[in-house]
C-alpha positions as CSV (number, residue, x, y, z in Angstrom):
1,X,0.0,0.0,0.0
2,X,2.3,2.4,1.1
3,X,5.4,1.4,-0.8
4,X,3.6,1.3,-4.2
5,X,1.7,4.7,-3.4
6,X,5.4,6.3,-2.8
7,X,6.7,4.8,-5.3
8,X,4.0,6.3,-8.0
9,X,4.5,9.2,-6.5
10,X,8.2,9.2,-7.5
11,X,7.2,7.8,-10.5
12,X,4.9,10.6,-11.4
13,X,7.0,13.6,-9.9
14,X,9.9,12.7,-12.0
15,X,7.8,12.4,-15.1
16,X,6.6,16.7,-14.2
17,X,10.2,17.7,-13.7
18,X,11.3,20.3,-16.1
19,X,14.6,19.3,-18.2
20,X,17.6,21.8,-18.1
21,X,16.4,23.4,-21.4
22,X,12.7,23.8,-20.0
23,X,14.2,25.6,-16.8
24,X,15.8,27.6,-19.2
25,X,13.2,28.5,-21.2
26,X,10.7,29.0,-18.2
27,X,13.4,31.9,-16.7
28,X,13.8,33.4,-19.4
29,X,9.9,34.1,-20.3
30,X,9.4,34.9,-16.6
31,X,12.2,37.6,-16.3
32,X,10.8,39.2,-19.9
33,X,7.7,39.5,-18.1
34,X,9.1,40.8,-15.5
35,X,11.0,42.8,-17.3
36,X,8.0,44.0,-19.3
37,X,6.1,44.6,-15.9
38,X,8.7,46.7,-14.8
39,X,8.6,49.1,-18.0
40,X,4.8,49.6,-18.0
41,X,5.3,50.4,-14.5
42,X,7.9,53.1,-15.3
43,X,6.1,54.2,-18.5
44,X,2.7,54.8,-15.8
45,X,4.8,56.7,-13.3
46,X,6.1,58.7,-16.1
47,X,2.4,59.4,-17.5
48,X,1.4,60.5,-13.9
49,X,3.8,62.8,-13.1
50,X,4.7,64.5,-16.7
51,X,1.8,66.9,-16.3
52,X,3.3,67.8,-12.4
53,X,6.9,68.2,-14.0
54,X,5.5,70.0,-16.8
55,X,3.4,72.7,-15.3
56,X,6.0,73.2,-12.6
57,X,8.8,74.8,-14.9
C-alpha cells in the first residue's frame, strides 16, 4: 500500500520535472515578463507625473 503509493509518486514527480532546457526556457519568459512589468510600471509613473513636471517649470 504504502510502498507502491510512494513509489507512484516518485514515478509521477519525475515524469513533471522540467529538463535543463525547459528551466531555461521558463526563466527566461518569466524575467521578460518581469522585465516587461517593470517598463509599463515606469512608463505609468512617467504618465502621472509628466503633467506635475511639466506645469512646474
Amino acid at each position: 500500500g504504502a510502498g507502491v503509493s510512494s513509489a507512484l509518486i516518485a514515478v509521477i514527480s519525475r515524469k513533471l520535472e522540467l529538463s535543463r532546457a525547459e528551466k531555461h526556457v521558463n526563466n527566461f519568459m518569466a524575467d521578460s515578463k518581469l522585465t516587461n512589468q517593470r517598463k509599463n510600471a515606469a512608463a505609468l509613473v512617467l504618465q502621472q507625473t509628466w503633467p506635475v513636471y511639466k506645469d512646474f517649470f
